[in-house]
C-alpha positions in Angstrom: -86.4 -7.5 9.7 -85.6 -11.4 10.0 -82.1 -12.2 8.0 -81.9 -15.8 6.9 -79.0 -16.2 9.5 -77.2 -14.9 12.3 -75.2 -11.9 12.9 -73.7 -11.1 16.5 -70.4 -8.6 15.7 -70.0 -8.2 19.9 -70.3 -11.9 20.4 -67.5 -12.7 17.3 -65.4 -10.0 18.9 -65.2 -11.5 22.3 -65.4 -14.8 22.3 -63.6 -15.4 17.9 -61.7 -12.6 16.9 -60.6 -11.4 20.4 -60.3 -7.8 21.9 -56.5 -8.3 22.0 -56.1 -8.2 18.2 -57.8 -5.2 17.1 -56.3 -3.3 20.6 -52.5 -4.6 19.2 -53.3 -3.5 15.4 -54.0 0.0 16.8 -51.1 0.3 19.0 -49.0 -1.0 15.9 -50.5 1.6 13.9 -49.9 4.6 16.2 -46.1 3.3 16.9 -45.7 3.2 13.2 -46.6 7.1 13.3 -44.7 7.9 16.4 -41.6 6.3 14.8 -42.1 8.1 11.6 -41.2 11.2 13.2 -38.2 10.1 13.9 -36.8 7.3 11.8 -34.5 8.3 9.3 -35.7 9.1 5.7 -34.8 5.4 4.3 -35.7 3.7 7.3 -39.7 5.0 7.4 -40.1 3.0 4.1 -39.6 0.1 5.9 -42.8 0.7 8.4 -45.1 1.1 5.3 -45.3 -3.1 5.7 -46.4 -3.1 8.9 -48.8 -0.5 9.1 -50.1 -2.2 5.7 -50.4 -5.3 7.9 -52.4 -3.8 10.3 -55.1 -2.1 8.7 -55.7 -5.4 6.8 -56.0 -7.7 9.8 -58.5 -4.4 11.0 -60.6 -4.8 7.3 -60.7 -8.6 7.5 -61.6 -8.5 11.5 -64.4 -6.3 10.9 -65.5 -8.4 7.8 -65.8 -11.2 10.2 -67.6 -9.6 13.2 -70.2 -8.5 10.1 -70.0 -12.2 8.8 -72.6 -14.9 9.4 -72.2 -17.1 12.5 -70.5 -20.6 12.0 -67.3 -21.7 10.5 -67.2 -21.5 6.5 -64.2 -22.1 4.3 -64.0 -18.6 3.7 -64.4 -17.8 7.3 -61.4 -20.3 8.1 -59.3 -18.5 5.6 -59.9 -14.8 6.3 -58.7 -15.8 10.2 -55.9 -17.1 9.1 -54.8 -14.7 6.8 -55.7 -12.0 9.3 -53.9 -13.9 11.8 -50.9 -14.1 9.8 -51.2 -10.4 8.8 -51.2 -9.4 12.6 -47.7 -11.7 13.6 -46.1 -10.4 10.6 -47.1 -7.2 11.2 -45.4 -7.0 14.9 -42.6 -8.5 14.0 -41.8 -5.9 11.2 -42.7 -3.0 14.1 -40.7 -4.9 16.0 -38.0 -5.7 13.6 -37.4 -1.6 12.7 -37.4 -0.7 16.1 -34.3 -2.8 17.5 -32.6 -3.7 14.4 -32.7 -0.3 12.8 -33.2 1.8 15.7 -31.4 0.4 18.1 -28.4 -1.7 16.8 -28.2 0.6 13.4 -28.5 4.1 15.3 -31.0 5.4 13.3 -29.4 4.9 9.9 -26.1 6.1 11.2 -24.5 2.7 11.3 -26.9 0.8 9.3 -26.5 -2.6 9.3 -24.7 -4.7 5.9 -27.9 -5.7 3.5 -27.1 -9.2 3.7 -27.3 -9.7 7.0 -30.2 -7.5 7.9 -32.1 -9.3 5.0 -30.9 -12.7 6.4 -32.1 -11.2 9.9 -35.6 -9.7 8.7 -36.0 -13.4 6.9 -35.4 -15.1 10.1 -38.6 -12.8 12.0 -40.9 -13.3 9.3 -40.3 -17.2 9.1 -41.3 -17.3 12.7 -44.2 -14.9 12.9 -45.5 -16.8 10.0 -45.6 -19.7 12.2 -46.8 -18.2 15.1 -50.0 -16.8 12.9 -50.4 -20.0 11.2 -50.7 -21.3 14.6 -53.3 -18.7 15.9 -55.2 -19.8 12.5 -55.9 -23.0 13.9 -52.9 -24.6 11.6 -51.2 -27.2 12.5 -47.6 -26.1 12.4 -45.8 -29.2 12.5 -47.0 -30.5 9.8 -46.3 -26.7 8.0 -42.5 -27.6 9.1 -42.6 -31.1 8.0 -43.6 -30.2 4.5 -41.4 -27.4 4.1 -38.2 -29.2 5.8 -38.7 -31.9 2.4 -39.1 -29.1 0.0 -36.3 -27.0 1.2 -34.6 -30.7 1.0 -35.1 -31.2 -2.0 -34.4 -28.0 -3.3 -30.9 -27.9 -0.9 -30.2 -30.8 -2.3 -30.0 -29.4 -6.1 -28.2 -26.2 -5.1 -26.1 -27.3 -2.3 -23.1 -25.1 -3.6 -25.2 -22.2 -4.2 -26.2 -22.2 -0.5 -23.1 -22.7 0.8 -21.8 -19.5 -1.0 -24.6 -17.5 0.2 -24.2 -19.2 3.9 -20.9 -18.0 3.7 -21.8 -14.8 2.0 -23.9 -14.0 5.6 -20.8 -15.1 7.7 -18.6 -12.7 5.8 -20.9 -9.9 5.7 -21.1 -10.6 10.0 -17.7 -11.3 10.5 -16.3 -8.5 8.3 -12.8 -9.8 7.7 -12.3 -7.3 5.3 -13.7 -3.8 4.1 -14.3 -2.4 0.5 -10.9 -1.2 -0.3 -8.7 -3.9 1.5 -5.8 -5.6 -0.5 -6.7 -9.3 0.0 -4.9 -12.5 -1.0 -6.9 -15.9 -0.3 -4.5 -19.2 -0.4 -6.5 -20.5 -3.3 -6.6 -17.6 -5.4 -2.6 -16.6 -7.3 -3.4 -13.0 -7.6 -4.1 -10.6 -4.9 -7.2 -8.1 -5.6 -8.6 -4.8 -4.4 -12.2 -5.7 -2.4 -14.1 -3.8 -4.9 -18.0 -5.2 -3.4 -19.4 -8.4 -1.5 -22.5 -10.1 -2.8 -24.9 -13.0 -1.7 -22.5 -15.3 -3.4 -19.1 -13.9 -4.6 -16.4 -10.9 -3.6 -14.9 -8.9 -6.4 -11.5 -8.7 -6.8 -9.1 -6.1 -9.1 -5.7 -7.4 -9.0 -3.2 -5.4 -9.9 -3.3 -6.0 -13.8 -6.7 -4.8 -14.0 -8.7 -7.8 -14.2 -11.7 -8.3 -12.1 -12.3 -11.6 -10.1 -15.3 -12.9 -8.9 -14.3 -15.1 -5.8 -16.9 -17.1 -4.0 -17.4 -16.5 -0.7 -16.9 -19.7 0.7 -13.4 -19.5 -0.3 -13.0 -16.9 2.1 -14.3 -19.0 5.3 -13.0 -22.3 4.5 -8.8 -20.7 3.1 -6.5 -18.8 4.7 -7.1 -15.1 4.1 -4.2 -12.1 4.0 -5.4 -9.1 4.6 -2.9 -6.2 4.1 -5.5 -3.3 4.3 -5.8 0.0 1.9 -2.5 1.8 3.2 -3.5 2.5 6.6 -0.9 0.0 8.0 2.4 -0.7 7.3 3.5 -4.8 6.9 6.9 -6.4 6.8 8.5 -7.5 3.6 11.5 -10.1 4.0 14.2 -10.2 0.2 16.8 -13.1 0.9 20.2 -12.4 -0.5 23.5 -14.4 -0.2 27.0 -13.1 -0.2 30.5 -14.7 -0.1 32.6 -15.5 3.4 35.0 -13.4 2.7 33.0 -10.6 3.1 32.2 -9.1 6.8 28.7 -9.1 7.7 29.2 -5.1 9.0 30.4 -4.4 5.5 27.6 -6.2 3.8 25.0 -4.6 6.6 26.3 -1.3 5.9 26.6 -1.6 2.5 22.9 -2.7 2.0 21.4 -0.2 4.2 23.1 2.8 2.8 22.1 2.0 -0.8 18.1 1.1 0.4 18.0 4.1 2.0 15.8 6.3 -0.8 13.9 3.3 -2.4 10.2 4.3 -3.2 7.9 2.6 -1.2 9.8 1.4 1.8 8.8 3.5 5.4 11.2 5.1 7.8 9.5 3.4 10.7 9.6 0.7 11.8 13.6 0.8 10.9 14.8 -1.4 7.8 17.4 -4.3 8.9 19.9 -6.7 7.9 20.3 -9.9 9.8 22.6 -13.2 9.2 20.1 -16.1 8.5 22.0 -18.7 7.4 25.5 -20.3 6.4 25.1 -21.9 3.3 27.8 -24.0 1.3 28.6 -21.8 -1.4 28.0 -18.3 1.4 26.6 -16.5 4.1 22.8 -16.0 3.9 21.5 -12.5 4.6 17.8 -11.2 4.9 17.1 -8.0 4.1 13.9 -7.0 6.3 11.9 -3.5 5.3 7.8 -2.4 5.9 5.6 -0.6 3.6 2.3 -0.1 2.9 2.3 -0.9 -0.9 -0.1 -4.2 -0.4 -1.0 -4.0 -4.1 2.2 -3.7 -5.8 5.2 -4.3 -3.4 7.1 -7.1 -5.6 8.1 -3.5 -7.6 9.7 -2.5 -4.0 11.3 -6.2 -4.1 12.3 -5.3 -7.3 14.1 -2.0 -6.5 15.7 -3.5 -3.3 17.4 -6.7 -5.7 18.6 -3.5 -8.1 19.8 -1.3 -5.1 21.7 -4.8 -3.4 23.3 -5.6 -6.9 24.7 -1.8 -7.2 25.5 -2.2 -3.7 27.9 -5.0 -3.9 29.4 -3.7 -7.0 30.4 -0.5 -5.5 32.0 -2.1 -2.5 33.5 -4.8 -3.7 30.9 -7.7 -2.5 30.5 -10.5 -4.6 27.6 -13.1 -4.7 28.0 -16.5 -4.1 27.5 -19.2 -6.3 29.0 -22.8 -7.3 31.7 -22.3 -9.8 36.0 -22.2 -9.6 37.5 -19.2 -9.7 41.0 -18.7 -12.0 42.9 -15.8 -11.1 44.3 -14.9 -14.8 47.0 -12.2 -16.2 45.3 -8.8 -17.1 43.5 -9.3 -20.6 43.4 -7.2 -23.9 40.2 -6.2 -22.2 41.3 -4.9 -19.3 43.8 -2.8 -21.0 41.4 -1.4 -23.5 39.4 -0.6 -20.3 41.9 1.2 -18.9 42.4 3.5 -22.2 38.9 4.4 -22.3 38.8 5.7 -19.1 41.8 7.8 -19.4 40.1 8.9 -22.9 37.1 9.8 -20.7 39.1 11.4 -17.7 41.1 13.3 -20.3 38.1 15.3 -21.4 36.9 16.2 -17.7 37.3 19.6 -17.2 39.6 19.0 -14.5 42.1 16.6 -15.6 42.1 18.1 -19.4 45.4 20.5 -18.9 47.4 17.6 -17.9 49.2 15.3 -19.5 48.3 11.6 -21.0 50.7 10.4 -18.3 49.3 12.0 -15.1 45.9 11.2 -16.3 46.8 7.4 -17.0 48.0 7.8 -13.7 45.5 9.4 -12.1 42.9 6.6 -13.7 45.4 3.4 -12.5 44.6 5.0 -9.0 41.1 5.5 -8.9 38.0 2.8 -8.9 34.5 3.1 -10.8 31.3 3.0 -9.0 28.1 2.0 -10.7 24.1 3.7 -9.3 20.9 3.0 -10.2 18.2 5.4 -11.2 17.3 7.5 -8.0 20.0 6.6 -5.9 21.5 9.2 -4.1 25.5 9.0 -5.0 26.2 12.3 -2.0 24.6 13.5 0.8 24.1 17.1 1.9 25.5 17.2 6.0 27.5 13.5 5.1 31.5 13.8 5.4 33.2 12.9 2.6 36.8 12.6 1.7 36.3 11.7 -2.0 35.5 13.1 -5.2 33.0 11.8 -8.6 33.7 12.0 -12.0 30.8 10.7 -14.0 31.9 8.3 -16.9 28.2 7.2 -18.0 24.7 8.8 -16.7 23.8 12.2 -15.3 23.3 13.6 -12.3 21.5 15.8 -10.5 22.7 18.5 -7.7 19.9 19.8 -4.9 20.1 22.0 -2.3 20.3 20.7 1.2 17.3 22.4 2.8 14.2 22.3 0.3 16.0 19.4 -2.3 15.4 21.5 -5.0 16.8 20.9 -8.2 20.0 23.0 -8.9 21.8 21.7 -12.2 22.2 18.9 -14.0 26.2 17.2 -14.4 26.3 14.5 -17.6 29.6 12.7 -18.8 33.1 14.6 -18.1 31.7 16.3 -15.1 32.5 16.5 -11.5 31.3 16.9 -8.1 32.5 16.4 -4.4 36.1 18.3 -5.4 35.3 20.6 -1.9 35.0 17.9 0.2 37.9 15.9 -1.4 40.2 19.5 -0.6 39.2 20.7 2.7 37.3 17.4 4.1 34.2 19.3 4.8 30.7 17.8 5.0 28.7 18.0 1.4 27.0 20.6 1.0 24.3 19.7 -1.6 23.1 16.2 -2.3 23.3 14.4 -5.7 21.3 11.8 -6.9 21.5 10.1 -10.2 18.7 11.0 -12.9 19.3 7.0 -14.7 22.3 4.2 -14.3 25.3 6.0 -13.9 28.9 4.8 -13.9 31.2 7.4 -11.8 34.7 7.6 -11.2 36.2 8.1 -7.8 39.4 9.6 -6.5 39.6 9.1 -3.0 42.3 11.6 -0.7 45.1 9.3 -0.4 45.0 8.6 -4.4 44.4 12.4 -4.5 47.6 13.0 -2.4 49.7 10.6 -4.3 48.6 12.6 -7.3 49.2 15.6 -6.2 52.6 14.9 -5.1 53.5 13.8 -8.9 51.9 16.1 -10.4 51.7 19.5 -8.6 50.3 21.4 -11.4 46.8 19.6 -10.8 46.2 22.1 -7.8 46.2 25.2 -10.2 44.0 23.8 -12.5 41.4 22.3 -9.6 41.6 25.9 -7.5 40.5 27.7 -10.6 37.8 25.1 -11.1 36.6 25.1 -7.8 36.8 28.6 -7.4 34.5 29.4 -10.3 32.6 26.2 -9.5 32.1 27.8 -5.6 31.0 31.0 -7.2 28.5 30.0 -9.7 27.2 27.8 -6.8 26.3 30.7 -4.5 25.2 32.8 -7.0 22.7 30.2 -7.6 21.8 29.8 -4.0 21.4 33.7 -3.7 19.3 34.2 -7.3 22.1 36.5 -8.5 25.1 36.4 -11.2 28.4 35.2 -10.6 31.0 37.6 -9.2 34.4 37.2 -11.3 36.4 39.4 -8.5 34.7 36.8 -6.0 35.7 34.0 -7.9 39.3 35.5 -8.4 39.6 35.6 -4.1 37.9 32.3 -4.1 40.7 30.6 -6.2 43.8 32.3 -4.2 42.3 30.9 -0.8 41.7 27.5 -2.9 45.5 27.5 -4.0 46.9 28.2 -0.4 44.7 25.2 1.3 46.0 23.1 -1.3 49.5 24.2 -0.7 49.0 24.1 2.7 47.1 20.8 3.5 49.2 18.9 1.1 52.6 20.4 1.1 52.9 21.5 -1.9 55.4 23.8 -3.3 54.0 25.7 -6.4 56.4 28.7 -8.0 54.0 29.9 -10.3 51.6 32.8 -9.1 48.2 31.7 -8.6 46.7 34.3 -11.3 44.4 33.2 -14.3 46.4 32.7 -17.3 49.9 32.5 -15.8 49.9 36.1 -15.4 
């Protein structure tokens, strides 16, 4: 039969269409199935593209082969779409293979959507070139046009592509992870990385608030990066005090009072250095590492509290620009002084003696003032000293497990065994809130008990009972009076004995 024109399918596929296209469409299709069987479940979506590619450069080739010889319009445009089909095509074969199979390991360490989007953009631009070329277009004038459009249109959303350029350099550069506690110079607040996008990074700060930052504040500011806890990071808190204090008191002072403040880690070592001499005092820098990135101005926080109680316990004064008047003893100070005799008087203790020991007892002793958590005694410290709590409460652990043991509130005392026989403390005490205690060192004790000898009855019985309730807590059992009665003759002597006292009356309950 004689067709109106020409058909030659061999002839279009060797000398128009080429042997090498259909041959390279096949071998895509059976890599795509070879990789199949062992891509990762979400990476095989991916090769659905390219073997979609492939069998439509095979349908439009074998269209042409079947088409009428010459060039047509329509025959122009199916070999450049299938030429475009075939590029694009390899280079998403190509693509899956070393960007997901390779440098992602198979899904195990994909890489970040941005930049493998960015990436796959990048392969496709190119093939599409490449087949636009093999169409028999002119590719220069393809790039010509699409450099004044993408001018034009750059030229609208400048700032928009900035962020997203600098979206892909965070996303490479990963300066930060989801999780991180970031601060960027620009930004006042620091923020939890919550996500990254194409244009902005979330931030929660601390009070709850999400941020959107763009990301080209990251690339073009300073960034602070103090991780998710994994790391510890040094926190300096500048204090002054006055020249007549000596630095070893102040260091001393400081350390042992920052010693139990939340937040702040054992290693590497807190320290107190001399940073300065000022004109009104000495300048000091307390130096501590933690890994509280989100919140440490609360360990600041503590630390100021802990130095205040710290120099009011020892006697430290902070500097500032005044004149000092060293007056008479006020009204105050002597109404002072009765109310802590009134509260002395109604410590167990002190309460069998008379208003005049106890005034005396108070004119010897000094006050001490703690902040919530701080430990006032330390199981395994010496001590040669013993607290009466005026304001606050207290609470007595065990040395071993720190396990809560009893609570002491206004009146009560601790530290009496160490004060008697200058043994280490045996349980530690830390205060429950601000607490004001009263302390009576062993040379005030001495002097006391040299005026007043019946003080060491009363405090054997005390400490007697006190030793026995003591151990039968320790033990889980009740108190033993005949223990307690032994306890409180061996008391007696070591007070007789280490103080040289001379007491007539026989060291039985009652007077009896």
């Amino acid at each position: 039969m004689n067709l109106p024109f020409h058909i030659d399918p061999w002839h279009r596929l060797l000398d128009d269409v080429g042997v090498l296209g259909p041959i390279l469409a096949l071998l895509i299709l059976a890599g795509d199935a070879l990789l199949t069987s062992v891509l990762h479940t979400e990476l095989k979506k991916s090769l659905r593209l390219s073997s979609s590619l492939a069998w439509f450069y095979l349908v439009i080739s074998g269209a042409r082969c079947l088409a009428p010889q010459g060039e047509s319009e329509i025959d122009r445009l199916f070999k450049l779409l299938s030429a475009v089909a075939l590029a694009l095509a390899v280079a998403q074969t190509a693509f899956v293979l070393v960007a997901d199979f390779v440098l992602g390991r198979n899904g195990k360490r994909p890489l970040r959507p941005m930049i493998r989007y960015s990436l796959l953009g990048v392969t496709f631009l190119v093939a599409s070139l490449i087949g636009l070329r093999a169409g028999g277009v002119t590719t220069f004038g393809v790039l010509a046009s699409g450099a004044v459009v993408v001018g034009g249109i750059g030229a609208a959303v400048a700032e928009v592509l900035r962020q997203v350029g600098a979206g892909v350099l965070v996303q490479y550069a990963r300066p930060f992870e989801v999780g991180d506690i970031v601060h960027v110079q620009s930004f006042e607040r620091r923020g939890r990385v919550l996500a990254t996008s194409w244009r902005t990074t979330t931030l929660r700060s601390n009070d709850g608030v999400d941020h959107l930052v763009p990301n080209n504040e990251f690339v073009t500011k300073t960034v602070t990066n103090y991780g998710h806890g994994e790391r510890s990071f040094r926190r300096d808190v500048d204090f002054d005090a006055t020249y007549d204090a000596p630095p070893e008191l102040v260091k001393q002072a400081v350390l042992e009072a920052i010693r139990d403040v939340e937040g702040i880690e054992p290693e590497p070592a807190s320290m107190v250095i001399v940073s300065a001499f000022r004109d009104s005092g000495v300048a000091y820098q307390f130096r501590y590492w933690t890994r509280r990135g989100e919140d440490f101005e609360l360990v600041d926080a503590d630390v100021r509290a802990r130095l205040w109680y710290a120099f009011a316990r020892s006697g430290l004064a902070f500097p500032f620009p005044t004149r000092t008047l060293h007056l008479a003893p006020t009204r105050d100070a002597v109404v002072d002084q009765d109310a802590r005799v009134r509260m002395l008087q109604r410590c167990e203790l002190f309460a069998p003696l008379s208003e005049e020991a106890v005034a005396d007892i108070a004119l010897h002793g000094h006050e001490h003032l703690y902040a919530a958590g701080e430990v006032i005694v330390r199981a395994g410290d010496p001590g040669r000293s013993m607290h009466v709590i005026l304001d606050g409460e207290a609470i007595v652990t065990s040395a071993d497990d720190r396990r809560e043991l009893f609570r002491l509130g206004a009146g009560q005392f601790f530290g009496e065994m160490s004060l008697v026989t200058g043994a280490a403390r045996t349980a530690t005490v830390l205060t429950a809130g601000a607490t004001r205690t009263f302390v009576l060192d062993e040379p005030s004790f001495r002097a006391t008990l040299s005026r007043h000898p019946e003080v060491a009855e009363a405090l054997s019985d005390i400490l007697a009972t006190r030793q026995t309730e003591l151990a039968a807590k320790l033990e889980a059992r009740s108190p033993d009076d005949d223990r307690r009665k032994e306890t409180r003759s061996v008391m007696l002597e070591r007070l007789k004995s280490l103080f040289g006292l001379r007491i007539d009356r026989p060291p039985e309950e009652g007077g009896k």
